[in-house]
C-alpha positions as a LaTeX table, in Angstrom:
\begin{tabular}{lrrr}
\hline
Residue & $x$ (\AA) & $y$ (\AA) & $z$ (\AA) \\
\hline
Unk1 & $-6.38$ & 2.98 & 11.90 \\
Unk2 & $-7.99$ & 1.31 & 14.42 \\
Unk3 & $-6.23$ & $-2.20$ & 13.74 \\
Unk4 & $-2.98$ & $-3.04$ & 13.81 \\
Unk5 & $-0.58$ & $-4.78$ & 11.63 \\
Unk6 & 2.09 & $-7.21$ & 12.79 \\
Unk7 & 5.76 & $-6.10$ & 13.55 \\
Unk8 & 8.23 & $-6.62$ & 10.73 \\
Unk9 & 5.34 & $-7.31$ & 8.02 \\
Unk10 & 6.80 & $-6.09$ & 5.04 \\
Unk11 & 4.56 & $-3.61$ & 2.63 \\
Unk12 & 4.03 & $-3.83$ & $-1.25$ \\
Unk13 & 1.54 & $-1.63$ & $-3.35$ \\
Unk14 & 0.26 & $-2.26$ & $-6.73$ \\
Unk15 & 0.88 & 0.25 & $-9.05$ \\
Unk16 & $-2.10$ & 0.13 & $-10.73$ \\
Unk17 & $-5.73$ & 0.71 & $-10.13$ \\
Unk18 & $-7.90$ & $-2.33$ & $-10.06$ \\
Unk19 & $-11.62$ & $-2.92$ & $-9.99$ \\
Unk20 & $-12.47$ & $-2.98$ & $-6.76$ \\
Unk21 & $-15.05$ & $-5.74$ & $-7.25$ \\
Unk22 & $-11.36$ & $-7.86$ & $-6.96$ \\
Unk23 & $-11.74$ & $-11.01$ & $-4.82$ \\
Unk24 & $-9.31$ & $-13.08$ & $-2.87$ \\
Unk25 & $-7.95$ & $-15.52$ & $-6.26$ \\
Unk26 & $-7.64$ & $-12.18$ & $-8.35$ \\
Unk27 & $-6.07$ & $-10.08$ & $-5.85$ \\
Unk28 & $-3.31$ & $-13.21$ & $-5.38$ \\
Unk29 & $-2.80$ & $-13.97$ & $-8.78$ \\
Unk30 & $-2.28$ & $-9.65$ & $-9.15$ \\
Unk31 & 0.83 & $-10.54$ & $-6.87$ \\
Unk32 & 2.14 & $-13.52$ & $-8.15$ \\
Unk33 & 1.94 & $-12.85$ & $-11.79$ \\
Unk34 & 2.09 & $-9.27$ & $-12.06$ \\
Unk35 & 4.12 & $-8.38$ & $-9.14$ \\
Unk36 & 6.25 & $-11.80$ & $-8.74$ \\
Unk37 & 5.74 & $-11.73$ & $-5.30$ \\
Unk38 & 5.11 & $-14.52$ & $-2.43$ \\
Unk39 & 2.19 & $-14.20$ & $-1.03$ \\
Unk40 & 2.91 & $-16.51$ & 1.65 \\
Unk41 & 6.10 & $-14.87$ & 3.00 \\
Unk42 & 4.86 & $-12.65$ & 5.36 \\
Unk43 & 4.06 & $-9.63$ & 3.54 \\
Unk44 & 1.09 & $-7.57$ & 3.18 \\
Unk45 & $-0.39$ & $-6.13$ & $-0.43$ \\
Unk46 & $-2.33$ & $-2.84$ & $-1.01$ \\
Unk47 & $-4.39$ & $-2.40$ & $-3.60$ \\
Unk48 & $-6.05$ & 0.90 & $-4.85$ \\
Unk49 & $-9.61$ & 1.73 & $-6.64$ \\
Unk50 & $-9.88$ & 4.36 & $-9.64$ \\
Unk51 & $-11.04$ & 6.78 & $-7.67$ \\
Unk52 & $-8.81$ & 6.23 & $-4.76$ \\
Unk53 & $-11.74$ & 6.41 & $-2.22$ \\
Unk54 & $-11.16$ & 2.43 & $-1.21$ \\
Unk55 & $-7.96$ & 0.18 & $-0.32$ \\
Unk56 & $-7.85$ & $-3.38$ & $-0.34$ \\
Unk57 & $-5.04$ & $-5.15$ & 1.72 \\
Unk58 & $-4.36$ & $-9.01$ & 1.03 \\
Unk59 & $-1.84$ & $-10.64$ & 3.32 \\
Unk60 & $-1.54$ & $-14.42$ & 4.85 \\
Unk61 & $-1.69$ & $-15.23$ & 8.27 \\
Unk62 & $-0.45$ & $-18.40$ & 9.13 \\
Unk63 & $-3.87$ & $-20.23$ & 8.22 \\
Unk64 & $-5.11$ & $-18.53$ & 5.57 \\
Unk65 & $-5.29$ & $-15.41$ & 3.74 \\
Unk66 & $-6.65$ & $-12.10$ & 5.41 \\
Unk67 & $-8.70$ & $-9.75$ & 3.45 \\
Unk68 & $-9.61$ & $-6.01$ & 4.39 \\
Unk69 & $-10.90$ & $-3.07$ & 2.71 \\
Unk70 & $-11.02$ & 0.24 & 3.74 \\
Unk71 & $-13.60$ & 3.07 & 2.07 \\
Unk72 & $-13.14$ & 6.43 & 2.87 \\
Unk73 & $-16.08$ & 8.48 & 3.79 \\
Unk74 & $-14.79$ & 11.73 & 3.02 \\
Unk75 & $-11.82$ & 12.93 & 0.91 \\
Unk76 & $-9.45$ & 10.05 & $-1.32$ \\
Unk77 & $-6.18$ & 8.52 & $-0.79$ \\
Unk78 & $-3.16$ & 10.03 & $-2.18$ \\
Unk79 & $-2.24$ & 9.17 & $-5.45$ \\
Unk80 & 0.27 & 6.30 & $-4.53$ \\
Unk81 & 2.20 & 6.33 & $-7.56$ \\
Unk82 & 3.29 & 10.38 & $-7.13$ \\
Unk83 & 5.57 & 9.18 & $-3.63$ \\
Unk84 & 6.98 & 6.18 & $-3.76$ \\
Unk85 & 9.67 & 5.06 & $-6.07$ \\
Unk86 & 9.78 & 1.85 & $-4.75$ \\
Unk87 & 6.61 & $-0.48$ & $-4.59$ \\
Unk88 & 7.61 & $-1.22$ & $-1.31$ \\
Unk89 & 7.03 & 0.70 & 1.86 \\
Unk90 & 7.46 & 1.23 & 5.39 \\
Unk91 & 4.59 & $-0.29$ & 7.67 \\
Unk92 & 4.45 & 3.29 & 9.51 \\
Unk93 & 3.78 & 4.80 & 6.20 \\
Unk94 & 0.89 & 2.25 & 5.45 \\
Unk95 & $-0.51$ & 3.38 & 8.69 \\
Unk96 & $-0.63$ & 6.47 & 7.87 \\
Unk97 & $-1.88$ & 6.11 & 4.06 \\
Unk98 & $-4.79$ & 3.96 & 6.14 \\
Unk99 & $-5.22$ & 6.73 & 7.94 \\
Unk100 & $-5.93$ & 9.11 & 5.31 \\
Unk101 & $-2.97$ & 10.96 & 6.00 \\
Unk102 & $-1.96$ & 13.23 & 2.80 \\
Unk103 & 1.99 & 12.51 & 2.91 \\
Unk104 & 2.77 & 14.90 & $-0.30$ \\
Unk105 & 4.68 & 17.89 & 1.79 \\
Unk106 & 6.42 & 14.68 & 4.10 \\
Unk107 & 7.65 & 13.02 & 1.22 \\
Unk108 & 8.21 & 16.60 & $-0.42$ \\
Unk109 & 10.55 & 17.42 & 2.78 \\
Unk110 & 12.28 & 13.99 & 2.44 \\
Unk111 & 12.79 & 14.60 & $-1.79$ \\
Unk112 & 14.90 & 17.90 & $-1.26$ \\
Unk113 & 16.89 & 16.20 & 1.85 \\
Unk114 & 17.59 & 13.68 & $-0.44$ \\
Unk115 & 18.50 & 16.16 & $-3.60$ \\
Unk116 & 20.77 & 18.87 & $-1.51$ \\
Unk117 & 22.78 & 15.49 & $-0.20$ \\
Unk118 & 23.60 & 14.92 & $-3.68$ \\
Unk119 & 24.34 & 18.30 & $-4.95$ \\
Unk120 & 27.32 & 18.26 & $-2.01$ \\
\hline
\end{tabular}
């Protein structure tokens, strides 16, 4: 990612696909109706196309609200909803999901460190 994101942002993804053709007043009433969030709080929102080629991220800086999309040339991202159990997330892992990083045998690793803990 050739941008980055301000310290201590925190990181919230829709869970759902949305047409990418989404503008600024959709995308913000996606987060305060759907996802009862606050926009203005310092936090930045990813959104997701069907075919997980482009992101969307909609986040307010001070003035006004930011908008950026990302398209993939090659490959997709990874299907968000398969990770993360919680919609929100770290900023290094939105980095990386930016990126184009596949995270599946990262968050794989993490699942069974997690699982053995609680079998002992």
């Amino acid at each position: 990612m050739s941008f980055r994101l301000p310290a201590g942002l925190r990181v919230f993804l829709y869970s759902e696909a949305i047409d990418m053709r989404a503008g600024f007043c959709k995308l913000q009433a996606l987060v305060t109706e759907k996802m009862k969030e606050n926009l203005y709080e310092g936090c930045v929102f990813i959104f997701f196309g069907n075919n997980r080629r482009r992101a969307k991220l909609l986040l307010f800086d001070g003035t006004g609200l930011v908008l950026i999309v990302k398209r993939l040339d090659r490959g997709q991202f990874m299907p968000i909803g398969d990770f993360f159990s919680s919609r929100e997330i770290s900023l290094s892992d939105l980095e990386r999901i930016l990126d184009g990083a596949n995270l599946r045998a990262a968050f794989a690793a993490e699942k069974r460190k997690r699982e053995s803990k609680e079998v002992a």
